[in-house]
Biopython code that builds the backbone (N, CA, C, O; Angstrom):
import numpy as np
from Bio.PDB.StructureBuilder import StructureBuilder

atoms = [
    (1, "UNK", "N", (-3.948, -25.457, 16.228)),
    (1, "UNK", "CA", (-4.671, -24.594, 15.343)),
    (1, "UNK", "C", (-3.666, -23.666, 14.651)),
    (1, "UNK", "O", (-2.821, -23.132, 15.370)),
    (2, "UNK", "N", (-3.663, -23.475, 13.653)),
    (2, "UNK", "CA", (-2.823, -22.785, 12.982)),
    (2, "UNK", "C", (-3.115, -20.975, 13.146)),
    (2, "UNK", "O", (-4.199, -20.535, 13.531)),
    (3, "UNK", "N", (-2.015, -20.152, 12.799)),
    (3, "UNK", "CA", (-2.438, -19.040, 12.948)),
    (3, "UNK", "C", (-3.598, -17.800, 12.099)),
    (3, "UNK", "O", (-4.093, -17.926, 10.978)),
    (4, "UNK", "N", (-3.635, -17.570, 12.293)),
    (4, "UNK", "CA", (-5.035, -16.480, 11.701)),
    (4, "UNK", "C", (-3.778, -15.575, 10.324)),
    (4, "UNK", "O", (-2.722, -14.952, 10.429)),
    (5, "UNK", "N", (-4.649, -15.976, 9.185)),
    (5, "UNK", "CA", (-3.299, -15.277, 7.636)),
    (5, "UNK", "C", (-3.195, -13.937, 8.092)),
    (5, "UNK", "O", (-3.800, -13.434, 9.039)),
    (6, "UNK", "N", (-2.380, -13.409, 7.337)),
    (6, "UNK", "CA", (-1.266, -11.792, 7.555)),
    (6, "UNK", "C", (-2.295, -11.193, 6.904)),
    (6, "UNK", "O", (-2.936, -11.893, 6.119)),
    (7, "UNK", "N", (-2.675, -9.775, 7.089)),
    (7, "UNK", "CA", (-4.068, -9.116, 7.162)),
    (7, "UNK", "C", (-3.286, -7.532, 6.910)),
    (7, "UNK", "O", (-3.175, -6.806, 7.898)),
    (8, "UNK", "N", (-2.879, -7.157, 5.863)),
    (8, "UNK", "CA", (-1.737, -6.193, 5.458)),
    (8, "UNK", "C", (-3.067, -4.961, 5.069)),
    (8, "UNK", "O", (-4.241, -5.088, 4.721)),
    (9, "UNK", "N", (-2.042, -3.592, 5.378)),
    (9, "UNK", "CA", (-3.069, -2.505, 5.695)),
    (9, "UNK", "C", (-2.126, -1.297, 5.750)),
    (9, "UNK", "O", (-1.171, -1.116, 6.504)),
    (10, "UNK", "N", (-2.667, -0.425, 4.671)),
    (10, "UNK", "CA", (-2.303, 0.789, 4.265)),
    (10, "UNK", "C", (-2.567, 1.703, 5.310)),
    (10, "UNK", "O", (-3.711, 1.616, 5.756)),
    (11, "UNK", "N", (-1.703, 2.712, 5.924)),
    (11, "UNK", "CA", (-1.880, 3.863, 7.062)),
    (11, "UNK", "C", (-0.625, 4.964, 6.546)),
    (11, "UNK", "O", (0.434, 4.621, 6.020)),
    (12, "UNK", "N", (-1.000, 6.176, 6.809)),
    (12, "UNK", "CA", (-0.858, 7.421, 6.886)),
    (12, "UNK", "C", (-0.335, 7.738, 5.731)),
    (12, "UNK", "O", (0.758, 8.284, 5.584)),
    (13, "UNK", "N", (-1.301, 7.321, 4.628)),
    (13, "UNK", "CA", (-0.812, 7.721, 3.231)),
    (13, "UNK", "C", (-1.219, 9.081, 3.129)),
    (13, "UNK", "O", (-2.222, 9.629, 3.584)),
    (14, "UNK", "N", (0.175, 9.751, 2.137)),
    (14, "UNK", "CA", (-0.088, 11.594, 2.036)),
    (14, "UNK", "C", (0.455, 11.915, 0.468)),
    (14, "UNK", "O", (1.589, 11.539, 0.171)),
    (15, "UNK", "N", (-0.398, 12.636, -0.550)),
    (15, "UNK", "CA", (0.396, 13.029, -1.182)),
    (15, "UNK", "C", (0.069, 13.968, -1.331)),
    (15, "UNK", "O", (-0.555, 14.583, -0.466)),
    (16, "UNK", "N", (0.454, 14.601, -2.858)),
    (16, "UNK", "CA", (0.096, 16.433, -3.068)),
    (16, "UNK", "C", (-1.585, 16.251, -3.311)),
    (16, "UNK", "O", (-2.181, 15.346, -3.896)),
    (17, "UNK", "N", (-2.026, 17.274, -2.739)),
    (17, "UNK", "CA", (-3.483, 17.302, -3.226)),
    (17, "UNK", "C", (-3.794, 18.192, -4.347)),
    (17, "UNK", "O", (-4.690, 17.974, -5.163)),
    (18, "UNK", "N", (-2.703, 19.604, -4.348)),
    (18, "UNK", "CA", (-2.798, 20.701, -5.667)),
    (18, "UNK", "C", (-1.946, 20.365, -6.865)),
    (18, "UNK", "O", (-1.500, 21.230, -7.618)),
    (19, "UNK", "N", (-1.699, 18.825, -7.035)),
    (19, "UNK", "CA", (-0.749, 18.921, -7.925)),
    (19, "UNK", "C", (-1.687, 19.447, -9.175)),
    (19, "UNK", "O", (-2.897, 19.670, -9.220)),
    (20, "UNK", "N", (-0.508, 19.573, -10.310)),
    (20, "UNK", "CA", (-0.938, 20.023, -11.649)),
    (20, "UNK", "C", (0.470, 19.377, -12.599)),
    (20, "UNK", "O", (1.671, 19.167, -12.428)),
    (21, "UNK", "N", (-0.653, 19.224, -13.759)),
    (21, "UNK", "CA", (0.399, 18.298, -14.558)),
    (21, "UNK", "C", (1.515, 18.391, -15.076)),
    (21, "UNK", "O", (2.032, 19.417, -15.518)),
    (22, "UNK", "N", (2.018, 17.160, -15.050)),
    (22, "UNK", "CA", (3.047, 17.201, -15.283)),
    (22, "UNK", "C", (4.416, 18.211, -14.298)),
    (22, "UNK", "O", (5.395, 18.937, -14.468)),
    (23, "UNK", "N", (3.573, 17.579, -13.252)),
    (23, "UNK", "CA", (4.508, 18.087, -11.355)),
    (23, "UNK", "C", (4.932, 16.652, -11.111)),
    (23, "UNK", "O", (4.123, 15.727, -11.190)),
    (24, "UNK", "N", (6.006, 16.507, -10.861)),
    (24, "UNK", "CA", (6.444, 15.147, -9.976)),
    (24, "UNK", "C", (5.347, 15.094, -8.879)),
    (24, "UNK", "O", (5.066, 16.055, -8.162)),
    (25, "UNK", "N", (4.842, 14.054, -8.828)),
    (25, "UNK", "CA", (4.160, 13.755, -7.352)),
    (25, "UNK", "C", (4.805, 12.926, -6.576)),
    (25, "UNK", "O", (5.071, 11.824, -7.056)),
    (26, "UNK", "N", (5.243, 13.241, -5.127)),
    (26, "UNK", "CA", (5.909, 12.483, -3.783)),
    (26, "UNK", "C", (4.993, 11.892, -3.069)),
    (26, "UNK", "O", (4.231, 12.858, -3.072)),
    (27, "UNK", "N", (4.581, 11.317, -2.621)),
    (27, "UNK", "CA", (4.014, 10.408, -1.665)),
    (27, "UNK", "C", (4.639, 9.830, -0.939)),
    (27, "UNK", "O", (5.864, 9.818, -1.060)),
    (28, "UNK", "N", (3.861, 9.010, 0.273)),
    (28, "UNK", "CA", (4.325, 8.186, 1.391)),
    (28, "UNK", "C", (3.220, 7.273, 1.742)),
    (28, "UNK", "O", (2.083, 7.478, 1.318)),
    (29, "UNK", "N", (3.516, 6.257, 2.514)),
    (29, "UNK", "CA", (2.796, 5.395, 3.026)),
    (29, "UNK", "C", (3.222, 4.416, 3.995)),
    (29, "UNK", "O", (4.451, 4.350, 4.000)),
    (30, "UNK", "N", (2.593, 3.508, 4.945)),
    (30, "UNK", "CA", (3.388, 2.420, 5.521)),
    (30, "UNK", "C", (2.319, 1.329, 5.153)),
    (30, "UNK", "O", (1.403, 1.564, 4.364)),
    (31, "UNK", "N", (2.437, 0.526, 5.567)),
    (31, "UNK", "CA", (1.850, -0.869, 5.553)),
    (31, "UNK", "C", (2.432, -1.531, 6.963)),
    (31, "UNK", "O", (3.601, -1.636, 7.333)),
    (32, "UNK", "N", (1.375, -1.883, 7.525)),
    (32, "UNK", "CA", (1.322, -2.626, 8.714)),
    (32, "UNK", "C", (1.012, -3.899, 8.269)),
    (32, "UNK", "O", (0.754, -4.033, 7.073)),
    (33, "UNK", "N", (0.979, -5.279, 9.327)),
    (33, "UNK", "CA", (0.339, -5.961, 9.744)),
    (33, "UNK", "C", (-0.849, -6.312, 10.616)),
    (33, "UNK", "O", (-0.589, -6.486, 11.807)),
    (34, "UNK", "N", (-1.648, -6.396, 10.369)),
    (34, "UNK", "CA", (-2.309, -6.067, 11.276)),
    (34, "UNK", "C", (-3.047, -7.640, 12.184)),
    (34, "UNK", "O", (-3.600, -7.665, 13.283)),
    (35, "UNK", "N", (-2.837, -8.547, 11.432)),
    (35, "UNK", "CA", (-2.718, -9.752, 12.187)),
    (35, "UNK", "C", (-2.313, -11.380, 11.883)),
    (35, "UNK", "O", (-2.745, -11.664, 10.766)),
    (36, "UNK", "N", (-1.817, -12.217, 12.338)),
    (36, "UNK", "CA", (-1.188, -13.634, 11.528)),
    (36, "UNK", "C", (0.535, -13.163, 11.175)),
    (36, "UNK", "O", (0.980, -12.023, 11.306)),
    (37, "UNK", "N", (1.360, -14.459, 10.672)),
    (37, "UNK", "CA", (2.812, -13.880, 10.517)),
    (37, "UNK", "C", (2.354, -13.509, 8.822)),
    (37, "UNK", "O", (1.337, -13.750, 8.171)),
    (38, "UNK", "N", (3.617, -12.828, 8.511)),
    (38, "UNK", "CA", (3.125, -12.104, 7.216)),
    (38, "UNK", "C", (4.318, -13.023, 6.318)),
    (38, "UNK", "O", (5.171, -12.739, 7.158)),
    (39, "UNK", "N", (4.852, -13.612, 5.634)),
    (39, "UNK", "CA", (6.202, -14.412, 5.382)),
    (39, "UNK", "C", (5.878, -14.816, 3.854)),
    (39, "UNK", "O", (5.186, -15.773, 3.507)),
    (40, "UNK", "N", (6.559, -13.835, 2.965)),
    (40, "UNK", "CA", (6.704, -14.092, 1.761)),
    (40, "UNK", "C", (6.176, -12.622, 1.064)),
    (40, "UNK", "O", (5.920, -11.602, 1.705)),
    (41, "UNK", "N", (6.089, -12.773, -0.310)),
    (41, "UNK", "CA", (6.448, -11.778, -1.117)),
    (41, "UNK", "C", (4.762, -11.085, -1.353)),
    (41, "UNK", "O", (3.844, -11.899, -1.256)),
    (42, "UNK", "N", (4.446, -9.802, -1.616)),
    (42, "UNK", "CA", (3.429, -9.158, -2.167)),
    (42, "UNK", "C", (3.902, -8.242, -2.857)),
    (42, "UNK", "O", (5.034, -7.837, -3.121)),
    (43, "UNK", "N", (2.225, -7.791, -3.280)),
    (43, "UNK", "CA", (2.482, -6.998, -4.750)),
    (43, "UNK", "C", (1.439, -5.643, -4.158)),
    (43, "UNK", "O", (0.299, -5.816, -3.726)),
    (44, "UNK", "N", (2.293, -3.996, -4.285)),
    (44, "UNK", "CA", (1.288, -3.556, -3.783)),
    (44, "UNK", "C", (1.171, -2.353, -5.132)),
    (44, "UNK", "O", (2.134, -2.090, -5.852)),
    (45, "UNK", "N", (0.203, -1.903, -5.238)),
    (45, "UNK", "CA", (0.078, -0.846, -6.117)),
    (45, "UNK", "C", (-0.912, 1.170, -6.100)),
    (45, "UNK", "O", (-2.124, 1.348, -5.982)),
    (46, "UNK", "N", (-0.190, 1.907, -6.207)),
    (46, "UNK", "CA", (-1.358, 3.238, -6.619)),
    (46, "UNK", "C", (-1.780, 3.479, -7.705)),
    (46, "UNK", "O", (-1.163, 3.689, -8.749)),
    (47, "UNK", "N", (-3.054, 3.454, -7.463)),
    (47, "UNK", "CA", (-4.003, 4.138, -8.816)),
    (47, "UNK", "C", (-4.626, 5.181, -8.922)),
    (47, "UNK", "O", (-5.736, 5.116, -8.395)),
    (48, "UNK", "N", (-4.300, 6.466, -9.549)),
    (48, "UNK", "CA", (-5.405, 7.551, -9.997)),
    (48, "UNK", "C", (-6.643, 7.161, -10.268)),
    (48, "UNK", "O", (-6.768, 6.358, -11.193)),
    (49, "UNK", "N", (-7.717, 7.567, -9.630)),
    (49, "UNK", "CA", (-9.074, 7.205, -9.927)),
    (49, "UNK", "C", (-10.078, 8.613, -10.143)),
    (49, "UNK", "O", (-9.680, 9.599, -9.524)),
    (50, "UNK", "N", (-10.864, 8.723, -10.656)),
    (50, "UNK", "CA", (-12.029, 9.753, -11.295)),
    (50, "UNK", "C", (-12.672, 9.817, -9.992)),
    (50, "UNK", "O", (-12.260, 9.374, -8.920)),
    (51, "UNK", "N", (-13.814, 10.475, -10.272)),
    (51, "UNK", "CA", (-14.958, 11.030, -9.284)),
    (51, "UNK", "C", (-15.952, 9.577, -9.181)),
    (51, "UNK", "O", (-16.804, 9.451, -8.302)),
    (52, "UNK", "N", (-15.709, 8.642, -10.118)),
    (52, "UNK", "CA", (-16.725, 7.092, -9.920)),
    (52, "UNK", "C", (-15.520, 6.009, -9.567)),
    (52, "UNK", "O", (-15.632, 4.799, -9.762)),
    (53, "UNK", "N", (-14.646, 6.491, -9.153)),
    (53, "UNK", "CA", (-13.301, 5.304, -8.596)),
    (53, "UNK", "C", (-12.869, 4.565, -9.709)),
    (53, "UNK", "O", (-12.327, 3.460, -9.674)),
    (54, "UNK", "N", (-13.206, 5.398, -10.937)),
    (54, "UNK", "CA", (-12.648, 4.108, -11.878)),
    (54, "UNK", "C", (-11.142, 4.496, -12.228)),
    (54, "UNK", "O", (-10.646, 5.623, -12.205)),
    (55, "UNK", "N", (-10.379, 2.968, -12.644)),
    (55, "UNK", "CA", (-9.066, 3.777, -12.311)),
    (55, "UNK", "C", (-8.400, 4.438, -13.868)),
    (55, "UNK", "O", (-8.501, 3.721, -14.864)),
    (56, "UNK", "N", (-8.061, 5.136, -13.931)),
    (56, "UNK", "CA", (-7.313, 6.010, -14.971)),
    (56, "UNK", "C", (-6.054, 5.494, -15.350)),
    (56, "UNK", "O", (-5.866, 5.178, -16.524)),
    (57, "UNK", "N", (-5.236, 5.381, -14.563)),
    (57, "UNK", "CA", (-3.948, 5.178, -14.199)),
    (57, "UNK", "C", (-3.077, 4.432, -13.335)),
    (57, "UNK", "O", (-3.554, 4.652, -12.222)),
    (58, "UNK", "N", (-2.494, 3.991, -13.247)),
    (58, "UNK", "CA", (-1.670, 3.442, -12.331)),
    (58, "UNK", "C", (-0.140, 4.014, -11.873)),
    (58, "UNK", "O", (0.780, 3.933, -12.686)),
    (59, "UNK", "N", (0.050, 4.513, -10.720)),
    (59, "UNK", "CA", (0.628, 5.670, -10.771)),
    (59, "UNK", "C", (2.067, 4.954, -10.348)),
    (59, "UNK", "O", (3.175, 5.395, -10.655)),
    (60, "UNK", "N", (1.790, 3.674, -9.528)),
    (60, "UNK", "CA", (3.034, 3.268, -9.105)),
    (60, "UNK", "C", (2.915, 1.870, -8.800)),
    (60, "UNK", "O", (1.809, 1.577, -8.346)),
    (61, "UNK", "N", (3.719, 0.932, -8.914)),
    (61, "UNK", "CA", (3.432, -0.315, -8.108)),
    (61, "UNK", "C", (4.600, -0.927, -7.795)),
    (61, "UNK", "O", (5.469, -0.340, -8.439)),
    (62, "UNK", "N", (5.325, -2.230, -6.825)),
    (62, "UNK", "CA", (6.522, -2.947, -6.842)),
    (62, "UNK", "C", (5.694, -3.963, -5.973)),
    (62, "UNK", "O", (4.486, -4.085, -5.769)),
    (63, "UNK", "N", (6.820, -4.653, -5.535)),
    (63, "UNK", "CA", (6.299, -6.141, -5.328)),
    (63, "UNK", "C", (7.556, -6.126, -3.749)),
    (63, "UNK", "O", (8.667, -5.595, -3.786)),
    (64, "UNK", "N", (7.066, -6.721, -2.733)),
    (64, "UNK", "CA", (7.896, -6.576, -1.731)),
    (64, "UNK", "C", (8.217, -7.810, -0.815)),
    (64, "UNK", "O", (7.406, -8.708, -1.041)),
    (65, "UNK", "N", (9.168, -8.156, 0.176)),
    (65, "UNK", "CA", (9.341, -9.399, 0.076)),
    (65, "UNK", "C", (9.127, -9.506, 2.291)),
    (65, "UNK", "O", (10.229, -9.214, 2.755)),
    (66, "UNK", "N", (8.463, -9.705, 3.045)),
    (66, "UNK", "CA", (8.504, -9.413, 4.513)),
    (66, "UNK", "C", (8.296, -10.938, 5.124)),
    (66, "UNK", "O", (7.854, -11.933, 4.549)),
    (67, "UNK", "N", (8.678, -10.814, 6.230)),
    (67, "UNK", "CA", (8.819, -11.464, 7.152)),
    (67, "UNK", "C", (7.967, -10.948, 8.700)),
    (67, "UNK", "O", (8.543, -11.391, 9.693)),
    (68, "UNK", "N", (7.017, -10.303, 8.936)),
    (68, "UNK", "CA", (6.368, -9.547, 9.472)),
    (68, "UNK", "C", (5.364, -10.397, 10.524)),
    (68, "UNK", "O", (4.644, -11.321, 10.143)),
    (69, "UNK", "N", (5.453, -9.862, 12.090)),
    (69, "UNK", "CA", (4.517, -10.978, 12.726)),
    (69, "UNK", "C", (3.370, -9.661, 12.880)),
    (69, "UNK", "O", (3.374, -8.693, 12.119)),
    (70, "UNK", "N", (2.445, -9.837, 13.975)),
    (70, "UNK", "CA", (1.317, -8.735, 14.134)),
    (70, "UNK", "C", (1.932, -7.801, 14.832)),
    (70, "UNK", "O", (3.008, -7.869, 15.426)),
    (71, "UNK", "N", (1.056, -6.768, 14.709)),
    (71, "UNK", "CA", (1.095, -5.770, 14.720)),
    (71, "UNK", "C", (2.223, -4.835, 14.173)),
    (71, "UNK", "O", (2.276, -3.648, 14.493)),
    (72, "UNK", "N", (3.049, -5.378, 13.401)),
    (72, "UNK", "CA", (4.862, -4.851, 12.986)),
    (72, "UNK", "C", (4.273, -4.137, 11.609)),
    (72, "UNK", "O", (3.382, -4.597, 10.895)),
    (73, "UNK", "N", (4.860, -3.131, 11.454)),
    (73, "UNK", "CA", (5.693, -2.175, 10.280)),
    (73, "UNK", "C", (6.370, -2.966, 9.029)),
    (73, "UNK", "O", (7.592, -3.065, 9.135)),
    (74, "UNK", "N", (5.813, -3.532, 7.893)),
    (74, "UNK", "CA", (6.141, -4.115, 6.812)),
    (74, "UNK", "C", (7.239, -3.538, 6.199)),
    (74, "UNK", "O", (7.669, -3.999, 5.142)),
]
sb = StructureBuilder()
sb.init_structure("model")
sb.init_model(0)
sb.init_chain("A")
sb.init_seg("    ")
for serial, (resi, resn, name, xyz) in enumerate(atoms, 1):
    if name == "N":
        sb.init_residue(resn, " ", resi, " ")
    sb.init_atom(name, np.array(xyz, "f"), 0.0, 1.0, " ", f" {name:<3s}", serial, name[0])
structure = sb.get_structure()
């Protein structure tokens, strides 16, 4: 039986909450695995969204390349 696919998952994302414009904004984040091997490239991205989640902006994105089994730190 083959293994169960790589199941990738955003945790302890933080950024400024008082920013004001035209402030650099810093952020952080990790990405786990959370189950299956993870092996090959993704694309992850942040978006500014309104009070109805629609998105405004796209604040950041890159594309990343892991080798990741479960439960591991991407």
């Amino acid at each position: 039986m083959p293994p169960a696919p790589a199941d990738l998952a955003v945790s302890n994302l933080s950024c400024g909450g008082e920013m004001v414009s035209n402030e650099e904004l810093f952020y952080s984040f990790e990405i786990h695995n959370l189950r299956g091997p993870a092996v090959g490239d993704f694309n992850w991205s942040i978006h500014l969204t309104d009070e109805n989640g629609v998105i405004v902006e796209e604040i950041d994105s890159s594309a990343m390349s892991t080798y990741s089994t479960y439960g591991q730190l991407v």
